[in-house]
N, C-alpha and C positions, 0 to 999 in steps of 0.2 A: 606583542604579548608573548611569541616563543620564545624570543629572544631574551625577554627578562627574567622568563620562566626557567630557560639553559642554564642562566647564568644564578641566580638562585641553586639552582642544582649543583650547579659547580662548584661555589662557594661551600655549601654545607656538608656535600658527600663527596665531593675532588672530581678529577678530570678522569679519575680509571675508573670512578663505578660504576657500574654497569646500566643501573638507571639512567646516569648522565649521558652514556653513548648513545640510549635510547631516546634519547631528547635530542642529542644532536641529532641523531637518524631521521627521526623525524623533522628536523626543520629543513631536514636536506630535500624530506620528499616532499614536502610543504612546498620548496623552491621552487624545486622541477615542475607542479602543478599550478603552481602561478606563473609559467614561465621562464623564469629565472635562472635559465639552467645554467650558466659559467658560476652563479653561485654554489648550486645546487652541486656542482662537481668539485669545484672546491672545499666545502662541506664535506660530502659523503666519504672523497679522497682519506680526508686524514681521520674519517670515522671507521671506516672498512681496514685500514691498519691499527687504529689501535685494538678494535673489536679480534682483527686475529690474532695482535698480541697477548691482550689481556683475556680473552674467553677463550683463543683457540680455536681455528679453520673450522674445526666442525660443530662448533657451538649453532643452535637455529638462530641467533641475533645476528653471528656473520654472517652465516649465507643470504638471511635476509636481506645486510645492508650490503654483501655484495649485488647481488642484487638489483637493488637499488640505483647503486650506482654505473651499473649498466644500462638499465633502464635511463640513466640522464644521460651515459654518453651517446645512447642512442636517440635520442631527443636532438642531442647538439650536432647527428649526422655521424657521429664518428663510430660507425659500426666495427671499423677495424679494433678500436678497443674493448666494444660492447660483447662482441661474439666468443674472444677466449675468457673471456669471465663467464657469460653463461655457460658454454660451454663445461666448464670448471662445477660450477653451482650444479646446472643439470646432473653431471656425472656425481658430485656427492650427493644428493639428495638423493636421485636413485641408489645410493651407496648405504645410506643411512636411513634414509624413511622408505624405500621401495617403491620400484615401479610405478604402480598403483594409486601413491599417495597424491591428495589433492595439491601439495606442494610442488611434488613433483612435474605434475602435469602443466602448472599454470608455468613453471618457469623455461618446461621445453616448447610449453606456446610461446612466452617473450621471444626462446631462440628462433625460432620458426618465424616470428615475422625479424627479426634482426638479419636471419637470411634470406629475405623476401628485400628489405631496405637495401641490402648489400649486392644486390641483383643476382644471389645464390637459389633461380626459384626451384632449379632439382629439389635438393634439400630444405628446402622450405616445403614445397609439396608433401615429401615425404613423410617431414617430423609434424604439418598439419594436418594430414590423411589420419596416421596415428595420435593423432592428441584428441582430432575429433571422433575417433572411434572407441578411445579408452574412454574419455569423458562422457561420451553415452553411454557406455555399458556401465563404470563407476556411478555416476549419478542419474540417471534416468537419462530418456530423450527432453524430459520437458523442463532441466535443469537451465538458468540462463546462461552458466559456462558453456553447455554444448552450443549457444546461438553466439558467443561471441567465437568460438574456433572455428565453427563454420563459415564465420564470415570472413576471419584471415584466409581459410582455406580457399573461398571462391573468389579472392583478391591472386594468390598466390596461382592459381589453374587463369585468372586474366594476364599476369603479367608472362605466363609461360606458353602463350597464345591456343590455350585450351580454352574456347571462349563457352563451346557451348557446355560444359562442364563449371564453369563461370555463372553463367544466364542460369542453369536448371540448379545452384546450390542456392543462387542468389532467392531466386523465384519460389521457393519453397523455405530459406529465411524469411522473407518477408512474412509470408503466411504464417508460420508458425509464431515470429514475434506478433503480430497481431493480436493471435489468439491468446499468446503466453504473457505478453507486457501490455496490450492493450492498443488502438490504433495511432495515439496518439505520441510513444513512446519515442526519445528523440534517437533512440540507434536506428528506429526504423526510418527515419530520412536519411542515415549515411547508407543503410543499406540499399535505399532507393536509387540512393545518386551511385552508388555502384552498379545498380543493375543498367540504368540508364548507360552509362559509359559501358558496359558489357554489349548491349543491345547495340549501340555505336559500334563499338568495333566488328560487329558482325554485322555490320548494314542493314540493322536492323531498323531502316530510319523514324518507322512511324512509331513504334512501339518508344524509342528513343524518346523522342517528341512527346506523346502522350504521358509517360513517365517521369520527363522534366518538367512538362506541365503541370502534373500532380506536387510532384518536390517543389515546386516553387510556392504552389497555393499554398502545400501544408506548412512550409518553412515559413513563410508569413506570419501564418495563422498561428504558428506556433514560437515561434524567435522575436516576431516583429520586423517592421521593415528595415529597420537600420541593423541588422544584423550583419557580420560579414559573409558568414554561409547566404545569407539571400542573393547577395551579389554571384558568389561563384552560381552558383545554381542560376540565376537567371542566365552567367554568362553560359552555359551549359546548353538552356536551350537555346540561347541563338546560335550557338556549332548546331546542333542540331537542323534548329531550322533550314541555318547554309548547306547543310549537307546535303538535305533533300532537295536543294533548289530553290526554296520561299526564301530568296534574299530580302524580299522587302519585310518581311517578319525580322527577320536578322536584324537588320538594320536598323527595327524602327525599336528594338530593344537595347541595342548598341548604344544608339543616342540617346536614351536615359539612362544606362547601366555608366556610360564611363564618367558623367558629372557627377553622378551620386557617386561611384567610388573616389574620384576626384576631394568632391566634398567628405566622406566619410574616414578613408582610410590616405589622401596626399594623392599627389600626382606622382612621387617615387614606390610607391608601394610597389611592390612585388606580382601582389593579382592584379595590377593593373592592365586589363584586358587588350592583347592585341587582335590585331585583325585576323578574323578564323582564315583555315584557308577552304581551297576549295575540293569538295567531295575528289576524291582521286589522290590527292595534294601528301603523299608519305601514308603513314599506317591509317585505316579506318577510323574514323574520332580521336585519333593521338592522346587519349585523354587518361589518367591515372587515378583508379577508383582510391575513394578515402579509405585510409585506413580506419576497421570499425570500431577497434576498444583497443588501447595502449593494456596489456597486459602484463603485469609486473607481479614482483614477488609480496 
């Protein structure tokens, strides 16, 4: 339906009107959100130059679709491209709409995890310390932008092995999202399954355990069983389990997690669970909290 819509637009007001770029813009971000992202960047590509052609760098539709299209190369991995385009955006937008402005802020969150992807977590700490401090002072505490910077930010203090800095943003996200989105709210099972891997890497095994026990129920109760999150999440708590030593717990969830993923998602899949290792076995739970809300412009 975008697509016939594009082209409708094309036909009646050309390929430079500025409406039209906005309809490609959007099938571009359309893509990236169904996945699709080598479309998605192919798209956006030749939308982000004509946009600085014809409207001019500092026009708000470029910066938007530049934007954009950092957000899909950072989808596809490729942060080396992702990062000098925010960067770029960042620095006009503070140029042009200030500091301050909620444009501003959401796009140096995108950089902030771009340099978190990129294993840059100094400068990811940094610019999410500061993102999530303007965004509460800007908008309140109980705004839900300040719950989703906070949650890059105690992503970014895990991968920079500030764990307990990690566990006490995580643990006080959770609370707040409860009160603020309700218990039911599905950021608050990523943010679970972050704390859980927080709590891991700090050997915190029980706490681990009863936390992915939780994530698991509500992921059910709330996804359904055939979800693919129910899989990681189960496969979550049997590391757990193994960690503390209940290998027969591990185990006996193993041998239902790897048929059902089998059945669900192939036997090449990717999450196809391997054999955890054992408590001691390289870093404490080796595990990498999800990232909580894709942030874009």
């Amino acid at each position: 339906m975008q697509r016939v819509f594009n082209a409708d637009r094309e036909r009646l007001l050309g390929l430079n009107h500025p409406s039209t770029l906005n309809a490609q813009a959007n099938l571009g971000a359309l893509c990236r959100t169904a996945g699709r992202i080598s479309e998605a960047i192919a798209i956006l590509e030749r939308v982000a130059a004509d946009a600085e052609r014809l409207l001019g760098p500092d026009h708000p539709h470029t910066l938007t679709i530049r934007g954009e299209l950092a957000a899909s190369y950072r989808a596809a991995g490729n942060t080396g491209k992702a990062i000098p385009i925010l960067e770029r955006v960042a620095a006009d937008r503070e140029r042009l709409l200030g500091p301050d402005h909620p444009g501003t802020l959401i796009v140096q969150g995108e950089l902030g995890a771009s340099y978190q992807s990129a294993g840059n977590t100094g400068e990811a700490i940094a610019i999410m310390e500061r993102v999530a401090a303007d965004a509460e002072r800007l908008l309140g505490p109980e705004h839900p932008d300040i719950l989703s910077a906070r949650g890059e930010l105690a992503i970014s203090y895990w991968s920079a092995g500030r764990i307990g800095e990690a566990i006490a943003t995580n643990e006080q996200l959770i609370t707040d999202s409860e009160r603020l989105l309700g218990p039911d709210h599905l950021d608050i099972l990523i943010a679970r399954a972050n704390l859980a891997a927080s709590y891991q890497s700090a050997g915190r095994t029980g706490e681990a355990i009863a936390t992915n026990e939780q994530l698991v129920t509500d992921s059910e109760r709330l996804l359904g069983p055939k979800h693919p999150d129910i899989l990681a999440a189960r496969g979550e708590l049997a590391i757990s389990y193994w960690s503390a030593g209940n290998t027969g717990k591990a185990i006996a969830i193993l041998e239902r997690l790897v048929p059902d993923m089998e059945r669900l998602l192939g036997p090449d899949h990717p999450r196809h669970p391997h054999r955890p290792g054992r408590p001691g076995d390289g870093e404490k739970g080796g595990r990498t909290p999800n990232r909580l809300t894709e942030l874009s412009s």
